[in-house]
C-alpha positions as CSV (number, residue, x, y, z in Angstrom):
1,X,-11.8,-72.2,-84.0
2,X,-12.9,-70.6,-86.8
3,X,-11.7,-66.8,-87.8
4,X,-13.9,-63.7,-88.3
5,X,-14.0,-63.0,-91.8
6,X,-11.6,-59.9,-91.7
7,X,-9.5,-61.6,-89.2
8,X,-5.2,-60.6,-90.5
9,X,-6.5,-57.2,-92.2
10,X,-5.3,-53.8,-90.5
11,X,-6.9,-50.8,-90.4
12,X,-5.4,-47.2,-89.7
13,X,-8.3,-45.3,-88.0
14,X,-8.6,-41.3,-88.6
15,X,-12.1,-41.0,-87.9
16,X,-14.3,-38.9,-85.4
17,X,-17.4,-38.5,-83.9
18,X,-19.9,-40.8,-85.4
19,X,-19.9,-41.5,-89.3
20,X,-16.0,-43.0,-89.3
21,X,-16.2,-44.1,-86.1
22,X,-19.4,-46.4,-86.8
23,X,-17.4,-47.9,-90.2
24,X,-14.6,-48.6,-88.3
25,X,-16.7,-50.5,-85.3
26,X,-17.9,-52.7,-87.6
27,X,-14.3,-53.4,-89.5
28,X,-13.3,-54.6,-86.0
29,X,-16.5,-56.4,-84.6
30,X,-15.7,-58.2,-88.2
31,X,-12.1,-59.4,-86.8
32,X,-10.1,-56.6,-88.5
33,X,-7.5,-55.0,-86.3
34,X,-8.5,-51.7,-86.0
35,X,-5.6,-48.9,-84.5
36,X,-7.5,-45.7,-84.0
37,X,-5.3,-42.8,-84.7
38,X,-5.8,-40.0,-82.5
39,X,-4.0,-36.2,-81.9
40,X,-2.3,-35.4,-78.8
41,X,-5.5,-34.6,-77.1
42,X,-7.8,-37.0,-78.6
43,X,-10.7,-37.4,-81.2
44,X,-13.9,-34.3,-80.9
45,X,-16.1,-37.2,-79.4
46,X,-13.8,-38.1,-76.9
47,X,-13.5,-34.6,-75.9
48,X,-17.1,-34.8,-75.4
49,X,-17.0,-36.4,-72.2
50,X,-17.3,-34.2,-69.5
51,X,-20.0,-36.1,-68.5
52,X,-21.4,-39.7,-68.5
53,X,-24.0,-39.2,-71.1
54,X,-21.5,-37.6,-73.7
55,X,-19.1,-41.0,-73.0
56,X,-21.4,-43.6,-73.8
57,X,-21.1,-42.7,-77.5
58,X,-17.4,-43.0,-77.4
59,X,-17.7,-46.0,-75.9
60,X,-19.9,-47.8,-78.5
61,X,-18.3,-46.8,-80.8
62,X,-14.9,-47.5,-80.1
63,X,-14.8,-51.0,-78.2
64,X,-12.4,-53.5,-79.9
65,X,-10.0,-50.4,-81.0
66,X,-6.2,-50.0,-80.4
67,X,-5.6,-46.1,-79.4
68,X,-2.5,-44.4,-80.7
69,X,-1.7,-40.8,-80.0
70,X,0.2,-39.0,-83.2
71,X,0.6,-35.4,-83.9
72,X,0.3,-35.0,-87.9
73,X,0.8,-31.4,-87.6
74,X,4.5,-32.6,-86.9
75,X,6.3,-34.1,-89.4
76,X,7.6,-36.8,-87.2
77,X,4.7,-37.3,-86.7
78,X,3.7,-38.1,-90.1
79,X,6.5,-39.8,-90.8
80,X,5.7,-42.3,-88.7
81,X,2.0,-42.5,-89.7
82,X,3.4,-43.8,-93.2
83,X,5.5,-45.8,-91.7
84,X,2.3,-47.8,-89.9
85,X,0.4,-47.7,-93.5
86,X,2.9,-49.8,-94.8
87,X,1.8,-52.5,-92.7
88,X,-2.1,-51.6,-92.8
89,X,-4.5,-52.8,-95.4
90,X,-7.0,-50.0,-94.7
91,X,-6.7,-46.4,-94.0
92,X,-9.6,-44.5,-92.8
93,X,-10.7,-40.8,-92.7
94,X,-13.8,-38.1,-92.3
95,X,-12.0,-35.5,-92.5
96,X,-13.0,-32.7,-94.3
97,X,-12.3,-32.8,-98.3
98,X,-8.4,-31.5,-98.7
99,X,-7.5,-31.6,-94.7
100,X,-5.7,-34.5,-95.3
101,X,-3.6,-33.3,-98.5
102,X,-2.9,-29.7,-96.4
103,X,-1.2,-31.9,-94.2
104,X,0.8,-33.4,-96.9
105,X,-1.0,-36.9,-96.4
106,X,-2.5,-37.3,-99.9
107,X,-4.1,-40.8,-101.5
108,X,-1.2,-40.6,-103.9
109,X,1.7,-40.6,-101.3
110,X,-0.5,-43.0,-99.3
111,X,-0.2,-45.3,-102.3
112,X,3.0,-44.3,-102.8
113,X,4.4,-45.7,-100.1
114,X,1.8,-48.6,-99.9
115,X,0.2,-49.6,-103.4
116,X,-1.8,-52.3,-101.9
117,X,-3.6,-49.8,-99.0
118,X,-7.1,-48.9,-99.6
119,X,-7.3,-45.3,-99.1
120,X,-10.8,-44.7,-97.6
121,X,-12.6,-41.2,-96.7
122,X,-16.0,-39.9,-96.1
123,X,-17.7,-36.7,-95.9
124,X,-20.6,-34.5,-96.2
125,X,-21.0,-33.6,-100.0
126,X,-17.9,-35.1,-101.5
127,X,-14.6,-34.8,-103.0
128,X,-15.7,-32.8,-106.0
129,X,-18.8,-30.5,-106.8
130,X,-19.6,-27.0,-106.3
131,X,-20.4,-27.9,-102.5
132,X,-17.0,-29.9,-101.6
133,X,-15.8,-27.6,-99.0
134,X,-19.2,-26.9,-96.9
135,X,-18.4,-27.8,-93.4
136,X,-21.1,-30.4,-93.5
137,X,-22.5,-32.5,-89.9
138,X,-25.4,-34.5,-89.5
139,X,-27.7,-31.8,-88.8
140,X,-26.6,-29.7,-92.1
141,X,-26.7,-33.1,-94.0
142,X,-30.7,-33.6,-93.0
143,X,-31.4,-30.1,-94.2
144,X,-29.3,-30.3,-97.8
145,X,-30.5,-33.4,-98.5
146,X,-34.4,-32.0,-97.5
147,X,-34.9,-35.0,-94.7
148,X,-35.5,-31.7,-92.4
149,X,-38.4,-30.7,-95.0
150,X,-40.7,-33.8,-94.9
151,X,-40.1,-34.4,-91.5
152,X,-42.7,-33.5,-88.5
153,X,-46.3,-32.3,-89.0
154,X,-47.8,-30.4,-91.5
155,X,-48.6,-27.7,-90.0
156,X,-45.5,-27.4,-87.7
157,X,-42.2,-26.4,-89.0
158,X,-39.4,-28.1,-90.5
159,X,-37.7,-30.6,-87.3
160,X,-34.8,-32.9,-87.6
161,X,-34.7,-36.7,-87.2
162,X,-34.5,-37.4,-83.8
163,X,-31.5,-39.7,-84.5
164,X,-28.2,-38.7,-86.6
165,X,-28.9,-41.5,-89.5
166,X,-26.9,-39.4,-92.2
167,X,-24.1,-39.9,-90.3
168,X,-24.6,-43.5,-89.6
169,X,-26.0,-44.3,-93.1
170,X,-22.9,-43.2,-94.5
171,X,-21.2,-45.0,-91.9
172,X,-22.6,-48.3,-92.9
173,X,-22.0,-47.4,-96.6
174,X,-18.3,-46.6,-96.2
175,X,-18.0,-50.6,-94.3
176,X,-19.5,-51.9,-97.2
177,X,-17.5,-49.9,-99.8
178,X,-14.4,-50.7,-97.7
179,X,-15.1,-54.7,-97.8
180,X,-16.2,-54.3,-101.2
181,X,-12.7,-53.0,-102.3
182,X,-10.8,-56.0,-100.2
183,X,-12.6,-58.1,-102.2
184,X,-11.9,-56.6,-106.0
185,X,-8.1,-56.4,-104.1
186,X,-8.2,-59.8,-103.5
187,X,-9.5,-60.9,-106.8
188,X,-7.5,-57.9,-109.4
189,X,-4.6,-57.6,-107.0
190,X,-5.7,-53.3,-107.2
191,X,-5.9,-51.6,-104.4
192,X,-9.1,-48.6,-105.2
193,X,-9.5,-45.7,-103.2
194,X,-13.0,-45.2,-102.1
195,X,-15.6,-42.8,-101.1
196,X,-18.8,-42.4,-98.8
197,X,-20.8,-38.9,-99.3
198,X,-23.6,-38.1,-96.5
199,X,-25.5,-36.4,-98.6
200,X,-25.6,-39.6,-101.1
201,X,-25.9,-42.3,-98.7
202,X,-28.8,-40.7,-97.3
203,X,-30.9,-39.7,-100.6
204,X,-32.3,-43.6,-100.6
205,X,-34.1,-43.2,-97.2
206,X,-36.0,-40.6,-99.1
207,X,-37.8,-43.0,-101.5
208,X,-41.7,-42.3,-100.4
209,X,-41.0,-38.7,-99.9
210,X,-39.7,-38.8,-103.2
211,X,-42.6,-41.0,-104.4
212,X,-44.6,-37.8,-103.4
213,X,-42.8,-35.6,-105.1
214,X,-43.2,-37.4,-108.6
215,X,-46.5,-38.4,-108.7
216,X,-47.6,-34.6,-107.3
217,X,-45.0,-32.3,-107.3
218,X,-44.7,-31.4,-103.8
219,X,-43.3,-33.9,-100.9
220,X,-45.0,-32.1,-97.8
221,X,-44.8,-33.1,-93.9
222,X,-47.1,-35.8,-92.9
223,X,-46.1,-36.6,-89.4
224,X,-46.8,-40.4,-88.7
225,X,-48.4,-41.2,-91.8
226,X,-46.5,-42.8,-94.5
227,X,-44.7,-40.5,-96.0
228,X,-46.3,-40.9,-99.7
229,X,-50.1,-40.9,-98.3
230,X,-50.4,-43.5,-100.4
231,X,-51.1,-46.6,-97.0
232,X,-53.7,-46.0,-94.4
233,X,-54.1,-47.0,-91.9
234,X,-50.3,-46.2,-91.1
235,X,-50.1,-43.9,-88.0
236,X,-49.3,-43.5,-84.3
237,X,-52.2,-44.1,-82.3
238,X,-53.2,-43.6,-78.9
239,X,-53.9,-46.0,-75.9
240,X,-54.4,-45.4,-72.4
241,X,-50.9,-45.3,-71.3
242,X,-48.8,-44.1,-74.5
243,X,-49.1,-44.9,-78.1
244,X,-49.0,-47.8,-80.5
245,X,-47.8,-48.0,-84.4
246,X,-50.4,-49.7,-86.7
247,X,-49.2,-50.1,-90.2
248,X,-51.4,-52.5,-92.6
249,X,-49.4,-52.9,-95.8
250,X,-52.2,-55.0,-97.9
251,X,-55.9,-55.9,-97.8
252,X,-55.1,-59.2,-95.9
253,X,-53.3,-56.7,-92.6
254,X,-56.5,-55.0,-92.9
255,X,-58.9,-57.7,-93.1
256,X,-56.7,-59.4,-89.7
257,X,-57.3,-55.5,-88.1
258,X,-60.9,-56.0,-88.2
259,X,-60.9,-59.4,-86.9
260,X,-58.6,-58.5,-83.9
261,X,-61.1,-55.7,-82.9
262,X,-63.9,-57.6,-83.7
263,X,-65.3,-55.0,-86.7
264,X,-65.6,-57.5,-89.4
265,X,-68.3,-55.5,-90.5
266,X,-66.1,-52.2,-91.1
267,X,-65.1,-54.1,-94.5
268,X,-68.2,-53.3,-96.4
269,X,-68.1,-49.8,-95.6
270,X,-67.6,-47.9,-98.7
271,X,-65.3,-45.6,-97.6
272,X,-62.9,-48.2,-96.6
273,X,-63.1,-51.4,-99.1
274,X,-59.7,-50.7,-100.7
275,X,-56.5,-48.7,-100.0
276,X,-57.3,-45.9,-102.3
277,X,-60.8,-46.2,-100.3
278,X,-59.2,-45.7,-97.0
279,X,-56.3,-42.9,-98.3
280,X,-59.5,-40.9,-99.9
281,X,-61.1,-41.2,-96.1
282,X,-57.8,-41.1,-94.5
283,X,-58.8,-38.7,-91.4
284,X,-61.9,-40.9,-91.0
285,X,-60.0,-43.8,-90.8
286,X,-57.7,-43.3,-88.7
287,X,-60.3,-41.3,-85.7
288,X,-61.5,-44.9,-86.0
289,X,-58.7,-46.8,-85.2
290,X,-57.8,-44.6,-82.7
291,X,-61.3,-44.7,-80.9
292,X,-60.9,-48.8,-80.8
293,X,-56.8,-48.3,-79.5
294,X,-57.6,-45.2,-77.1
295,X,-59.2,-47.3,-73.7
296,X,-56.4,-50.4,-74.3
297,X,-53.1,-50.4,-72.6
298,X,-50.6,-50.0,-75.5
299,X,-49.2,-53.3,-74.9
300,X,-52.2,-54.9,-74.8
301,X,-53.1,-53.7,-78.3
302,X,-49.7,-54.6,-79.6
303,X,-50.3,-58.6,-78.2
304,X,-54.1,-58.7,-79.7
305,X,-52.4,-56.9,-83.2
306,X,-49.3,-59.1,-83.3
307,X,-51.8,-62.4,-82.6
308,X,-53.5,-61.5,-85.6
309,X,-50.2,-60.8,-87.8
310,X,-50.8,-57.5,-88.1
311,X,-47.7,-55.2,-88.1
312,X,-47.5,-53.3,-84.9
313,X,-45.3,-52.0,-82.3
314,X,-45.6,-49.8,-79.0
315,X,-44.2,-46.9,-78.8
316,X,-41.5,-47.5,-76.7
317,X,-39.4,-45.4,-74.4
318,X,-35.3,-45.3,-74.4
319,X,-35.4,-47.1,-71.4
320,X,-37.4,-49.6,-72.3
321,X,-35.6,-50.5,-75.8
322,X,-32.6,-50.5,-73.4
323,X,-33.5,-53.3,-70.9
324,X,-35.5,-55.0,-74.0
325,X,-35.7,-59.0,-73.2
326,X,-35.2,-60.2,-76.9
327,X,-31.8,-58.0,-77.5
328,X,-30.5,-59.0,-74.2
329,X,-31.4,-62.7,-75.4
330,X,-29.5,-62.8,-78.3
331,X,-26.8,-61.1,-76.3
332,X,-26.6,-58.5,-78.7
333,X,-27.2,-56.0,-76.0
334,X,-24.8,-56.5,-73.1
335,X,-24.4,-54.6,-69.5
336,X,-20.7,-54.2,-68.8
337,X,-18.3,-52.4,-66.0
338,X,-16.8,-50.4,-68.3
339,X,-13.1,-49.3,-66.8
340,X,-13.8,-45.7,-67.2
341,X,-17.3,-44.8,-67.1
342,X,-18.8,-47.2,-64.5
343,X,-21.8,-49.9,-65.6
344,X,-22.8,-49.1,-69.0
345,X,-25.2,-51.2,-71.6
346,X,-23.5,-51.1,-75.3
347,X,-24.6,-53.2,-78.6
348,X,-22.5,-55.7,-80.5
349,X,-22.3,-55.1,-84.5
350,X,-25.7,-55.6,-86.0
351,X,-23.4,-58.0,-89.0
352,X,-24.4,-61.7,-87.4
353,X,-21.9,-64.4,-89.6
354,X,-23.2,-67.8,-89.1
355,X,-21.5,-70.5,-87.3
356,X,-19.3,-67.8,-85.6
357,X,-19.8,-65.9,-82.6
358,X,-19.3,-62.3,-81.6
359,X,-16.4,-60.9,-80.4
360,X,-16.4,-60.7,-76.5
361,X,-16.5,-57.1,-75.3
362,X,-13.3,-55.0,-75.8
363,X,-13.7,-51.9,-74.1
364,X,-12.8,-48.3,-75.4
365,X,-9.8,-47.8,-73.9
366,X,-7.6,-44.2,-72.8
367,X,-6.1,-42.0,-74.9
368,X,-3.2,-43.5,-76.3
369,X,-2.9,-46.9,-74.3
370,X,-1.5,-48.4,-76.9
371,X,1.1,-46.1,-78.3
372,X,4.2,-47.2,-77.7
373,X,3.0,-51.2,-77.8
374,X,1.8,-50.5,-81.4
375,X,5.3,-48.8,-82.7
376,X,7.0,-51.2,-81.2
377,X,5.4,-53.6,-82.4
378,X,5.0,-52.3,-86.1
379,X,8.0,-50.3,-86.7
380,X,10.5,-52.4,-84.4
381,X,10.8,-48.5,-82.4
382,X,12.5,-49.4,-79.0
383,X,12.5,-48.2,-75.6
384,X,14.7,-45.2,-75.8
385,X,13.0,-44.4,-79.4
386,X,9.7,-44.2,-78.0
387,X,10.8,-42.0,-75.0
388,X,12.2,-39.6,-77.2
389,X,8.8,-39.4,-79.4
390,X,7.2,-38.6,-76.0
391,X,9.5,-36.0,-74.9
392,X,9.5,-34.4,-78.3
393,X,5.3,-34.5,-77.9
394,X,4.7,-36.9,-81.5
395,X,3.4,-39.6,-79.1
């Protein structure tokens, strides 16, 4: 049987709550062995679960994860934690910048004791710059990086994303910076520290705002429509039991939206002949649309659109997207009895490698199951060892 590509690396864990976390997940769904490093009374997002809803994070992000307890206040403690990075490949944090080097845990005694470990951290703004020591979470990130100010309606105020993608964009940049630096390892034989700032990782997803902002000077609100004004249609629109998303990138999309409704004849209108045509007569436009979408089931509209290749979707509720047929199919979505919180549905890693299947489902597991089995293991600690760690509250 054939190994997952990061099957025989190790990876120390520091992370918390969703950026690390997220990174991490995907080093183990990958076949990495992933030990997640938590103090005495666990990580902020487990902490988080005095009830169901606030566990089923911690679960999805955690499956396939050792759990070790270790206070790094103490230096026991620490001792021990680089005593395991001798033996890891990876070490991971999100700590805020300098937490770790007030704790006397810095890169250079990391690599001190472990030249070939890849020292890896992320965080809001950065190491260095004038903003380095802002406390800095996904909601703060969104407003800094001005994802707050081109988000909702233009005559609304300033919302958030509904989901926390500065966190998880960085996440997914700190995997791929991580893998990146196994590979120059592998191929120089030097191990490089690297970095993943919020702020940065999330800048990109700003590209049509910012396509606004050069060509006029001002990246304003535009609620559903595309974020430059520079595509129409490209809007929410209503049916008779929710909404659908219409989005014609090029004359052919609009050409197949006439035929679907049946408005061939809509072409030769003046007002909406080209793109720029239909962006100058946007409003008009898209009353149109939504006067031909408004008596159909959204479903319904979504079928005739998709017959026609025309990019559509309906809007679709969390439950829905939950029980959805095609995820379940390719068994990316899976229902589980999850040992601690009951029947739960959780997602695989979205990275598919071909020819080799997924990881069956490890579950999250307690705080600091695997303590002792991983310092025994490790650092050859034995029985009475470990008991004494536990008495004296590292472990």
């Amino acid at each position: 049987m054939m190994s997952l590509p990061l099957a025989g690396f190790t990876v120390l864990d520091l992370t918390q709550i969703y950026n690390g976390p997220y990174c991490t997940f995907l080093l183990a769904s990958a076949g990495a062995e992933v030990i997640k490093i938590e103090p005495l009374g666990g990580e902020h997002l487990r902490k988080r679960q005095a009830s169901a809803s606030a566990a089923l994070p911690f679960a999805m992000l955690n499956a396939h994860k050792r759990s070790v307890q270790l206070d790094l206040k103490a230096e026991r403690g620490r001792e021990l934690l680089l005593a395991l990075a001798k033996t890891a490949d990876v070490l991971v944090e999100n700590f805020a910048p300098g937490a770790m080097d007030r704790l006397g845990l810095s890169r250079e005694r990391f690599a001190s004791v472990n030249p070939n470990l890849i020292y890896a951290a992320s965080n809001g703004y950065g190491s260095t710059g004038p903003y380095r020591d802002y406390p800095a979470m996904d909601l703060t990130v969104q407003a800094m990086v001005g994802v707050m100010s081109v988000t909702g309606f233009p005559d609304g105020p300033p919302v958030k994303a509904g989901p926390q993608f500065c966190d998880f964009l960085a996440g997914v940049h700190l995997y791929g910076a991580i893998v990146t630096a196994l590979l120059d390892r592998e191929r120089t034989g030097r191990a490089r520290g690297v970095e993943v700032a919020m702020l940065e990782a999330s800048y990109f997803a700003l590209s049509s705002n910012l396509a606004m902002q050069h060509g006029t000077g001002r990246a304003v609100r535009t609620g559903n429509r595309q974020s430059s004004l520079s595509l129409c249609p490209y809007n929410v629109y209503p049916a008779a039991d929710g909404h659908v998303a219409i989005i014609t990138n090029n004359e052919t999309h609009w050409q197949a939206l006439l035929t679907a409704f049946g408005r061939e004849s809509v072409g030769d209108d003046p007002r909406f002949r080209t793109v720029k045509d239909r962006v100058r007569h946007m409003d008009e436009c898209d009353a149109m649309i939504a006067d031909w979408t408004r008596p159909l089931p959204k479903q319904a509209v979504f079928e005739l659109l998709v017959r026609h290749r025309v990019p559509a979707a309906p809007v679709r509720e969390l439950s829905e997207v939950i029980e959805d047929p095609h995820l379940h199919a390719r068994g990316w979505l899976q229902r589980v009895e999850h040992p601690a919180f009951g029947a739960i549905t959780v997602p695989a890693s979205p990275l598919h490698f071909a020819g080799l299947a997924p990881l069956p489902h490890v579950p999250s597991v307690p705080l600091g199951q695997d303590s002792r089995a991983v310092l025994a293991e490790r650092l050859g600690l034995d029985a009475a060892a470990l008991d004494r760690l536990e008495a004296e509250k590292v472990i």
